[in-house]
Biotite code that builds the C-alpha atoms (Angstrom):
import biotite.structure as struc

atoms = struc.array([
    struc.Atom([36.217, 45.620, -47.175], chain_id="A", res_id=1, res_name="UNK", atom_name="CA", element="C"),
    struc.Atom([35.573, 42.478, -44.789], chain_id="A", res_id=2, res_name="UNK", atom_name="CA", element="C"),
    struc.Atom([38.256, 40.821, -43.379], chain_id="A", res_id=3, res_name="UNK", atom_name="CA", element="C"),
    struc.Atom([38.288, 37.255, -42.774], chain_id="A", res_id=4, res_name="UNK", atom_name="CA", element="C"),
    struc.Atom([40.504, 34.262, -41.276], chain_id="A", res_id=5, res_name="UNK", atom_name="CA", element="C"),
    struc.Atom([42.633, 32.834, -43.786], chain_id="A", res_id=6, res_name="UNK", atom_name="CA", element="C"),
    struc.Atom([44.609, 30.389, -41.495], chain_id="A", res_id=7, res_name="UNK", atom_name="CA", element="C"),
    struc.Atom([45.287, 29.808, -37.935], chain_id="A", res_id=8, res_name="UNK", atom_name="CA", element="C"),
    struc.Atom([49.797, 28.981, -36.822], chain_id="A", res_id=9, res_name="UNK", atom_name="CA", element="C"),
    struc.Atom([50.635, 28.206, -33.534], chain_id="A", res_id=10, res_name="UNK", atom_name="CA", element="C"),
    struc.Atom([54.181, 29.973, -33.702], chain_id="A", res_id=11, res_name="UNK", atom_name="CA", element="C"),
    struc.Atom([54.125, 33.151, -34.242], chain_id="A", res_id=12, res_name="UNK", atom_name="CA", element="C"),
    struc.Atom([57.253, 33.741, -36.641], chain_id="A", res_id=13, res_name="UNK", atom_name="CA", element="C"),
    struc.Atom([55.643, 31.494, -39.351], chain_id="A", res_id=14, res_name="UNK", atom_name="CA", element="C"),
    struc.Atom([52.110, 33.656, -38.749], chain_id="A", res_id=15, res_name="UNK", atom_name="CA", element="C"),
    struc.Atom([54.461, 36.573, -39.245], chain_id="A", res_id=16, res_name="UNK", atom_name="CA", element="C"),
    struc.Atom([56.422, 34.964, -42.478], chain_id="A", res_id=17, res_name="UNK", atom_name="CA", element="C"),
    struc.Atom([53.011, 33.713, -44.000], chain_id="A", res_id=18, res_name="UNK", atom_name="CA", element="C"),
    struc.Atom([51.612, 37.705, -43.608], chain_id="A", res_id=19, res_name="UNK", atom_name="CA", element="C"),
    struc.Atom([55.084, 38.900, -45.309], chain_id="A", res_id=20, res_name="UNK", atom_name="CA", element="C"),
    struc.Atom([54.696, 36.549, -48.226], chain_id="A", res_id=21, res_name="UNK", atom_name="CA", element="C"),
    struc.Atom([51.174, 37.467, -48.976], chain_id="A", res_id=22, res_name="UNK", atom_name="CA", element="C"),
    struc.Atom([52.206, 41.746, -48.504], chain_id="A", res_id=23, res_name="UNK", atom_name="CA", element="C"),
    struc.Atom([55.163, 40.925, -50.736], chain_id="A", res_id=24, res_name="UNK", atom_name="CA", element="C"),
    struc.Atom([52.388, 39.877, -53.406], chain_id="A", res_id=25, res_name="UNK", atom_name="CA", element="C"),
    struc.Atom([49.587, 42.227, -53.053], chain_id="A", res_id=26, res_name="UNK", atom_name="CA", element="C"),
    struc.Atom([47.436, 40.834, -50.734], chain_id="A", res_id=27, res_name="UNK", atom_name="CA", element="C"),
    struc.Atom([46.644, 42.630, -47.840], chain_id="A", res_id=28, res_name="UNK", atom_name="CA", element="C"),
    struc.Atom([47.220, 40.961, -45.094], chain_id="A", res_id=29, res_name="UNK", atom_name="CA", element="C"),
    struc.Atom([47.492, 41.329, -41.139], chain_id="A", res_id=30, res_name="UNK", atom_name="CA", element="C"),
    struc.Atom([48.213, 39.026, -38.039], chain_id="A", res_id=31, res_name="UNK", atom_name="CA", element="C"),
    struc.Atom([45.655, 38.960, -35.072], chain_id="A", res_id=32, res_name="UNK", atom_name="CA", element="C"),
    struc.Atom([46.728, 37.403, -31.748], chain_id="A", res_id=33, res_name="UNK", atom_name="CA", element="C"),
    struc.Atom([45.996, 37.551, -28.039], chain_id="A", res_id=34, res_name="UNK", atom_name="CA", element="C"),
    struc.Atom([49.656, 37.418, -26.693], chain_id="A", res_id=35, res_name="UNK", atom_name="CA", element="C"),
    struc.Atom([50.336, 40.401, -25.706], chain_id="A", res_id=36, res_name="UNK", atom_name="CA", element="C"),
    struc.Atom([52.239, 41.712, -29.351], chain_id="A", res_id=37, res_name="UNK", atom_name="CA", element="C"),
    struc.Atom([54.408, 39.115, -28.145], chain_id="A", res_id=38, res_name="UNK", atom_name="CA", element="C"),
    struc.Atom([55.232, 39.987, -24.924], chain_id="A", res_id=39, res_name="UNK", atom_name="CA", element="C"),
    struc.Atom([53.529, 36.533, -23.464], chain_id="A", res_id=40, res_name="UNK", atom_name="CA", element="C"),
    struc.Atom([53.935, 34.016, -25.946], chain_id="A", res_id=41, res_name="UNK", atom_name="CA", element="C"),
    struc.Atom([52.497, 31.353, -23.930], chain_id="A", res_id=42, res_name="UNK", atom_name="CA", element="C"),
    struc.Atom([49.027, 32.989, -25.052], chain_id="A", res_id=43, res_name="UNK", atom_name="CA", element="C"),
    struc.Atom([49.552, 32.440, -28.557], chain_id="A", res_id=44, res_name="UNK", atom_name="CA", element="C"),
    struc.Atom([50.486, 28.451, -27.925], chain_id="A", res_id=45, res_name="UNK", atom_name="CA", element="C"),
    struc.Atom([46.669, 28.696, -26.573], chain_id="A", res_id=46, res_name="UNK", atom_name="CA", element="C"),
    struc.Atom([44.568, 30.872, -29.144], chain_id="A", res_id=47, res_name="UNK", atom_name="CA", element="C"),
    struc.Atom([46.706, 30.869, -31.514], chain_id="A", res_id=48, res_name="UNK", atom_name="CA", element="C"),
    struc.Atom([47.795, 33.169, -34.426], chain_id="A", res_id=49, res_name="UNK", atom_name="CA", element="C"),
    struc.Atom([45.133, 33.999, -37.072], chain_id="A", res_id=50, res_name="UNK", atom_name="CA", element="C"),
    struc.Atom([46.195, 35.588, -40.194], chain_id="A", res_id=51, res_name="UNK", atom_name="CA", element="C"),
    struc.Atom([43.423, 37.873, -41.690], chain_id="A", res_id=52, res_name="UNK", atom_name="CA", element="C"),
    struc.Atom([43.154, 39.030, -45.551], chain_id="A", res_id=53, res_name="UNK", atom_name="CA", element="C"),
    struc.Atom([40.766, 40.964, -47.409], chain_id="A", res_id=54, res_name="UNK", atom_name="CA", element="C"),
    struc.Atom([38.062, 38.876, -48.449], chain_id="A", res_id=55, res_name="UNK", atom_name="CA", element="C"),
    struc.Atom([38.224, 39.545, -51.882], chain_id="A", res_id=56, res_name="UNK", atom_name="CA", element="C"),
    struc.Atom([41.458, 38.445, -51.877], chain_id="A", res_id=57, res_name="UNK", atom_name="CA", element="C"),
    struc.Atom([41.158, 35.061, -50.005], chain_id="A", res_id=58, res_name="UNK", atom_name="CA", element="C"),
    struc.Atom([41.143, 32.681, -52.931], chain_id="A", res_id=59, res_name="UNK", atom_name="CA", element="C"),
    struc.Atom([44.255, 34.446, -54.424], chain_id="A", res_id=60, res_name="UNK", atom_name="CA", element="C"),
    struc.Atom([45.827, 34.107, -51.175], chain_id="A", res_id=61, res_name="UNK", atom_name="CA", element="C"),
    struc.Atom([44.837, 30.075, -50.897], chain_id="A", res_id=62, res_name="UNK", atom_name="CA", element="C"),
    struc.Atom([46.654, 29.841, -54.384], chain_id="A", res_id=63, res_name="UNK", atom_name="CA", element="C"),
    struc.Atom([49.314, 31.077, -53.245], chain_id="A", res_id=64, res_name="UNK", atom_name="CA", element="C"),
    struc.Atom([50.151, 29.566, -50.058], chain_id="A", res_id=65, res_name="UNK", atom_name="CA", element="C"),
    struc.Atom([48.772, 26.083, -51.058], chain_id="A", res_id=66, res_name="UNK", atom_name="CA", element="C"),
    struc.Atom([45.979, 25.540, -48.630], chain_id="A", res_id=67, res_name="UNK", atom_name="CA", element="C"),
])
């Protein structure tokens, strides 16, 4: 199954809350950034912190987070 972009955070705890809300309710879910796994958190202030669901499951996860 395709993965696709659901929404972009700048902080990296609320990427990582958003991901546990959507796991806690089924949707498959996963956090892609370029800062290191953390380690330089100045990266993610730049590219940001894209959360990435199924695409089958992208609507679902829209309803849920209220984008």
């Amino acid at each position: 199954m395709k993965l696709v972009e659901f929404r972009e955070y700048k902080v990296r705890t609320e990427a990582e809350m958003v991901v546990d809300i959507l796991r806690h309710n089924g949707i498959e879910s996963m956090l892609q950034s370029d800062d290191l796994a953390g380690l330089n958190p100045s990266l993610g202030f730049v590219n940001g912190y894209q959360i990435m669901v199924k695409e089958d499951q992208l609507e679902e996860a829209k309803k849920l987070i209220n984008t």
